[in-house]
Residue frames relative to the residue before (quaternion, step in Angstrom):
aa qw qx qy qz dx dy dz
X 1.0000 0.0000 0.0000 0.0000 0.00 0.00 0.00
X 0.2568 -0.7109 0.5883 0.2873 3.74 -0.51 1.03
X 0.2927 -0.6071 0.6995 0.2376 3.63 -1.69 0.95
X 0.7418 -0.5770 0.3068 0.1505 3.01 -1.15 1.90
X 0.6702 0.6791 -0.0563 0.2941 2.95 1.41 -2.38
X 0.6916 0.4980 -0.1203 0.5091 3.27 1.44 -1.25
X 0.7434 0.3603 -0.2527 0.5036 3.53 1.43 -0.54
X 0.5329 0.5550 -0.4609 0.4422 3.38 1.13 0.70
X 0.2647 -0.7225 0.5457 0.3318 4.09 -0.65 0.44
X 0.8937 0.0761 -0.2033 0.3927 3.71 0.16 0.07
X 0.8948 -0.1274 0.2954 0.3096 3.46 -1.22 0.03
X 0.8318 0.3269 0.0227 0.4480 2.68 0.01 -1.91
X 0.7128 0.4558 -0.3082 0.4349 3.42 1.12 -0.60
X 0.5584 0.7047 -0.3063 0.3126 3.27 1.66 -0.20
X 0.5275 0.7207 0.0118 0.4497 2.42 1.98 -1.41
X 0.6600 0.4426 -0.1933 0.5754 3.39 1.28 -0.89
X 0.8846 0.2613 -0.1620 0.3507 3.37 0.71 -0.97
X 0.1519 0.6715 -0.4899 0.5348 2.65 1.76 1.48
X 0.7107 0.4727 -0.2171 0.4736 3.43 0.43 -1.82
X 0.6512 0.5737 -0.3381 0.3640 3.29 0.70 -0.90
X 0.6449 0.5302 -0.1755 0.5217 3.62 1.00 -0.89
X 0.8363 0.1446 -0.3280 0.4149 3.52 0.47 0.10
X 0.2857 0.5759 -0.6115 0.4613 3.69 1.32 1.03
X 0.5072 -0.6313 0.5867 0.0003 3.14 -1.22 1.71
X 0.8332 0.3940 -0.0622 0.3830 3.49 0.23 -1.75
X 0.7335 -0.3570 0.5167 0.2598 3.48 -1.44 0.16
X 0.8743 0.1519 -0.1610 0.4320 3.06 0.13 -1.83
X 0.4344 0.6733 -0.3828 0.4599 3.70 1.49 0.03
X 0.7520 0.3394 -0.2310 0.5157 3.76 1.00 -0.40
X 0.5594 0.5713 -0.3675 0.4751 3.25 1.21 -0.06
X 0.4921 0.6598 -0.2791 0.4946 3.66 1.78 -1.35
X 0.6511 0.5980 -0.1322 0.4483 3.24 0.58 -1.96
X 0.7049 0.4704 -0.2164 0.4847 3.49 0.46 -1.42
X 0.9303 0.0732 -0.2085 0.2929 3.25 0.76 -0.82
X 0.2650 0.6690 -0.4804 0.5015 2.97 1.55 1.42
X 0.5506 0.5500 -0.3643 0.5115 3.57 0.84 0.02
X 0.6733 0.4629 -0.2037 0.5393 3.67 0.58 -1.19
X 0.6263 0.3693 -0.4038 0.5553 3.61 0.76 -0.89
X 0.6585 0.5199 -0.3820 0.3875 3.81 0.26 -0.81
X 0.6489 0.5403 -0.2848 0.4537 3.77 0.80 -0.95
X 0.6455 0.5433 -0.2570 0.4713 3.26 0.86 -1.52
X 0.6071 0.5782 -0.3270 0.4361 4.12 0.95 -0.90
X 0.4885 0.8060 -0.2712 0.1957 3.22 1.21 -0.87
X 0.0668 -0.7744 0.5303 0.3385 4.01 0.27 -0.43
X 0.5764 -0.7665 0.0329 0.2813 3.01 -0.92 1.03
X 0.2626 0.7609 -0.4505 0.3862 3.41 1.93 0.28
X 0.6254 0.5004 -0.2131 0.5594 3.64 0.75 -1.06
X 0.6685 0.4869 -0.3357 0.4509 3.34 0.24 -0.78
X 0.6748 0.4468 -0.2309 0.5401 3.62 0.46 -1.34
X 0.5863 0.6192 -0.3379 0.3984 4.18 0.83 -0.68
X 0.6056 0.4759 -0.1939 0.6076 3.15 0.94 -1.90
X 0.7228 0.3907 -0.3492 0.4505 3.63 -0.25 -0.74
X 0.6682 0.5632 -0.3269 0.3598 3.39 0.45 -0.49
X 0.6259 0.4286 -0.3291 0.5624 3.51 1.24 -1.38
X 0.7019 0.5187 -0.3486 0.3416 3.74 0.26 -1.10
X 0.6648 0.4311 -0.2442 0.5591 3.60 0.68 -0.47
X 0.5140 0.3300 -0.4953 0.6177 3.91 1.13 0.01
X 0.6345 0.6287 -0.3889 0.2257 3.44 0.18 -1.05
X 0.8350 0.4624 -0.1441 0.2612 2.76 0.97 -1.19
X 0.2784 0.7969 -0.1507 0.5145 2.79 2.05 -0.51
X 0.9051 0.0655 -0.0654 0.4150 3.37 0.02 -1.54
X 0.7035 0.4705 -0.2662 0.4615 3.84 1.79 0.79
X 0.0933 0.8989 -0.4273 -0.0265 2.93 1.78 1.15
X 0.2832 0.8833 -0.2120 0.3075 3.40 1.47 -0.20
X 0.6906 0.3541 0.0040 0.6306 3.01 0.90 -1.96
X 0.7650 0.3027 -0.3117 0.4754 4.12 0.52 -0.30
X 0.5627 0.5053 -0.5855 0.2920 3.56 0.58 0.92
């Protein structure tokens, strides 16, 4: 069983996909879904280019976690 915890790169993202896991509804993931985008989009684009940066190492080195 893959721990979730290990296939997330930060905190915050752990955090989220905690929350994410106990929305029940449709329109609660859709909310969720697009509270995330609205949050990313806020971003300036230094951040933006950062975040993108860890996730795309991340992803790289946890091919593990994306089958």
């Amino acid at each position: 069983m893959i721990d979730w915890n290990d296939c997330l790169p930060t905190k915050e993202m752990q955090a989220d996909f905690e929350r994410f896991k106990e929305l029940k509804t449709t329109e609660e993931k859709e909310a969720f879904k697009k509270e995330m985008q609205d949050k990313y989009n806020k971003l300036p684009e230094a951040q933006k280019e950062a975040y993108k940066k860890v996730s795309e190492s991340w992803a790289k080195s946890n091919s593990k976690c994306l089958q």
